[in-house]
C-alpha positions in Angstrom: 47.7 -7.7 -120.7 45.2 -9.8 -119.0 45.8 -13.5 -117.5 43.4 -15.8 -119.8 43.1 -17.3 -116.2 41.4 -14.2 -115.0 39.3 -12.9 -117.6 38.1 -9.7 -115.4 41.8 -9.0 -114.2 41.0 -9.2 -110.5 43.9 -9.3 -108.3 44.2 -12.7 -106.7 43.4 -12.5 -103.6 45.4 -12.8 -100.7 44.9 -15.1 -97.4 44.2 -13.3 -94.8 45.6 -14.1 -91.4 43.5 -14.1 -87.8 43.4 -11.0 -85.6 46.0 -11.4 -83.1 45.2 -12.4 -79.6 44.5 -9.9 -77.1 47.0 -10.5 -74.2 45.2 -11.0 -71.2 45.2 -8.3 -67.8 47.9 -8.8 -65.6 46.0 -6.7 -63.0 43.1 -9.0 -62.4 45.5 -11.9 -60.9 47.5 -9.5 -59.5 44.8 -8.3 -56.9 43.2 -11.8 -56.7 47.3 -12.6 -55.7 47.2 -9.9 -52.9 43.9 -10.6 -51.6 44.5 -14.2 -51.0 47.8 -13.3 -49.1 45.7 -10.6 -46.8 43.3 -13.7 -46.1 45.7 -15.6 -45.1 47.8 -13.5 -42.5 43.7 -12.5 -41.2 43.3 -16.3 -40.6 47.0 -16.3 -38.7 46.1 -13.8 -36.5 42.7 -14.4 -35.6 44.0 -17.9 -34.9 46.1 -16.6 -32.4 44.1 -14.2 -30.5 41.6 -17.1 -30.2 44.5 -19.4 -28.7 45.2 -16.5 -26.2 41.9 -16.1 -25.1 41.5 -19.4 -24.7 44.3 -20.0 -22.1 43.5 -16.7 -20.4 40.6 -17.6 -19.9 41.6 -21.0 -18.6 44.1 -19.7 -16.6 41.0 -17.7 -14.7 38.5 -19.9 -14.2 41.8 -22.3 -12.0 42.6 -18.9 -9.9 38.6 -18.5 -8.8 38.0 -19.3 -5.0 35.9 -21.8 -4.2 32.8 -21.0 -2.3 32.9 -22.1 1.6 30.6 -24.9 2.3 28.5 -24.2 5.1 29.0 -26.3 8.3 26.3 -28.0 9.2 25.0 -27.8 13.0 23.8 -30.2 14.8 20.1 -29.9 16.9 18.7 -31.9 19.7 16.2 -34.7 18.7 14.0 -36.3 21.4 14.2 -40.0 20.1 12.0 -41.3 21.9 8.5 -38.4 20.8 10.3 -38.7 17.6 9.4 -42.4 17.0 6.6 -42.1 19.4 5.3 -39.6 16.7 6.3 -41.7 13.6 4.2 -44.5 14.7 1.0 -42.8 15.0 1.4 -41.0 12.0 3.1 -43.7 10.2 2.2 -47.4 10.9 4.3 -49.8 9.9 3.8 -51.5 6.3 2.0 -47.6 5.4 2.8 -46.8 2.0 3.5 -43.1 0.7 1.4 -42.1 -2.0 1.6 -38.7 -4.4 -0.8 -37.6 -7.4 -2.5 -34.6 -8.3 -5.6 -33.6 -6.5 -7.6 -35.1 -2.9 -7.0 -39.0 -3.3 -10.3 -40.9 -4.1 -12.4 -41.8 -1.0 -12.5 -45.4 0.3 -9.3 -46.3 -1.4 -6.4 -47.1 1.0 -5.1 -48.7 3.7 -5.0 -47.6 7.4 -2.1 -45.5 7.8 -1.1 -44.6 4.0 -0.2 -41.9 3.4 -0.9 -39.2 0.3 1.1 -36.3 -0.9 -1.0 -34.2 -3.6 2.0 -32.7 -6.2 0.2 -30.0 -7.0 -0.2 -28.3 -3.9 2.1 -30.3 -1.5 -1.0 -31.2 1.0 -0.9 -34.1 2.8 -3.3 -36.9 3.7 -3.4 -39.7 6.0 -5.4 -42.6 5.0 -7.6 -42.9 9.1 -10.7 -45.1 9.6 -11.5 -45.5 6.2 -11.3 -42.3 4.9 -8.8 -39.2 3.8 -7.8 -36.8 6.5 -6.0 -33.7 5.6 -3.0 -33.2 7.9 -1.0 -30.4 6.8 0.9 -28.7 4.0 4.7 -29.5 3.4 5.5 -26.0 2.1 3.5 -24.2 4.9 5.8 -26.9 7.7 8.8 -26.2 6.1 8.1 -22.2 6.7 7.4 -22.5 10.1 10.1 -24.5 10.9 12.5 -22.2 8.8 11.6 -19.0 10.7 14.8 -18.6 12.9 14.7 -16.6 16.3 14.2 -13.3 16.6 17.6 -11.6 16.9 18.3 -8.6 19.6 17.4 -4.9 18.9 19.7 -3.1 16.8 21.6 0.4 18.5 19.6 3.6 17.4 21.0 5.3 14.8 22.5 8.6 14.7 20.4 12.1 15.2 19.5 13.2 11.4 19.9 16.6 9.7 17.3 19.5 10.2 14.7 18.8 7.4 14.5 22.1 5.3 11.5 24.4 6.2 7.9 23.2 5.4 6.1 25.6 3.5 2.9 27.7 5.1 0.1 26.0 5.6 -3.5 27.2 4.4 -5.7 29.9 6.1 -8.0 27.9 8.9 -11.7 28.7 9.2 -13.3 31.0 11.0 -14.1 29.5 14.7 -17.6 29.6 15.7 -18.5 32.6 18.0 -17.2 31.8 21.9 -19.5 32.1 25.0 -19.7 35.8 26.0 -17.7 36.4 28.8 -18.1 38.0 32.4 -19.7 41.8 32.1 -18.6 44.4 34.7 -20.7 47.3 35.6 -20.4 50.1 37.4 -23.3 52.2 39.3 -24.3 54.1 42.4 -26.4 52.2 44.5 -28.3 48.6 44.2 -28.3 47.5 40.5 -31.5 47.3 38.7 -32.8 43.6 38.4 -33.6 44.1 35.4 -30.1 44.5 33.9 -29.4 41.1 35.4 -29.5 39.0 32.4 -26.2 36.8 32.1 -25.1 34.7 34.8 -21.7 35.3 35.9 -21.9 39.5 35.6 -20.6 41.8 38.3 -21.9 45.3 39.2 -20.4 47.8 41.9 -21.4 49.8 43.6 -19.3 52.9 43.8 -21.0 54.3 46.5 -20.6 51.7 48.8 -18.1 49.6 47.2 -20.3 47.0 47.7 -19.8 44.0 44.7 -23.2 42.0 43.5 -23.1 39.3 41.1 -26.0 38.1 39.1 -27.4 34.5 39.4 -30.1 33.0 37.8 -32.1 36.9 36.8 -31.3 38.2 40.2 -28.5 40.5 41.9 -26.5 39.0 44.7 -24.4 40.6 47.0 -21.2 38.9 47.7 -18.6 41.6 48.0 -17.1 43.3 51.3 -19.1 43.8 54.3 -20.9 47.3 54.1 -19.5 49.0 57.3 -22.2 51.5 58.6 -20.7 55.3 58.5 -19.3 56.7 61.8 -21.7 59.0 63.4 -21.0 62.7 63.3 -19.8 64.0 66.8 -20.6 67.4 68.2 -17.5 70.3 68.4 -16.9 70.4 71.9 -17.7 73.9 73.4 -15.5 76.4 74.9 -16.8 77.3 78.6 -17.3 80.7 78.7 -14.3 82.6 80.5 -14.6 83.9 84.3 -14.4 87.8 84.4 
């Protein structure tokens, strides 16, 4: 049997109610929880290792020694050259000058005096026109350069250096003057065979010595001694009978 309200017998329909809520992660502001605590305790510490170094290093910089002041010394000054000098180079009522580069000529007053910047010359202002007078740098050098101070003790003998290696093969030398010829013979030497100053020849027979100078034989040796003469056996005188 059919409801004359719903001809096609169609079920009424029912409402249908919304999809329940998904509940949201508990994990996500869990770690968000943890990480701000971490920050937190970094911030704390960092805090105070910075507060340590800090008064450490404070703490140093009061204990360092302070460097010694040298003491000044105190050199003789001739007063009287010293203004005696002053005046000639600086009149009074000069004025001091500086600029870059040689002041302009003609412009000055009779004892003013210039300083170039750029190169620390200076130049006095002298009848008229600019004299260079000297160089502040190259004084202040001179002056600077103390005494020279005494010889220092010699220092101890050193170790034996280690063995150079050998050295290269030399050239040949050139061929040396030939040197004194001794010859040997019976009788006087030929002149002929006297052809370099300075030889000797002997004579065996006589031992006689002749040396030759300037293409020529010249006896110089012992004295030739003439030979004893032969003396006759002496006879026997016949005997008496």
């Amino acid at each position: 049997m059919t409801d004359d309200g719903n001809p096609q017998g169609t079920p009424p329909a029912t409402s249908s109610s919304p999809p329940a809520a998904t509940p949201p992660a508990k994990d996500s502001a869990t770690v968000s929880r943890a990480m701000l605590l971490w920050v937190g305790v970094g911030v704390v510490v960092l805090s105070f290792v910075a507060a340590f170094l800090g008064s450490w290093l404070a703490r140093s910089a009061d204990t360092t020694e302070a460097v010694a002041t040298p003491t000044p010394t105190s050199a003789e000054i001739d007063e009287a050259a010293y203004e005696e000098a002053l005046a000639e180079i600086l009149p009074a009522g000069s004025a001091v000058r500086a600029g870059t580069g040689v002041p302009e000529a003609g412009k000055g007053y009779e004892g003013d005096v210039y300083i170039d910047i750029s190169n620390s010359d200076v130049y006095l202002f002298q009848d008229g026109e600019w004299t260079l007078v000297g160089n502040i740098r190259t004084s202040a050098a001179e002056n600077l350069t103390g005494a020279t101070g005494p010889e220092g003790a010699a220092g101890a003998q050193g170790e034996q250096g280690a063995q150079g290696d050998q050295g290269e093969q030399g050239e040949q030398g050139e061929p040396g003057a030939p040197g004194t010829q001794v010859s040997l013979g019976v009788g006087v030497p030929d002149p002929e065979t006297c052809t370099t100053d300075g030889d000797i020849y002997i004579d065996t027979e006589t031992v006689e010595f002749y040396s030759c100078i300037a293409g020529e034989w010249t006896l110089f040796g012992p004295p030739s001694t003439p030979a004893p003469a032969p003396t006759e056996a002496p006879t026997e005188a016949p005997a008496e009978g």
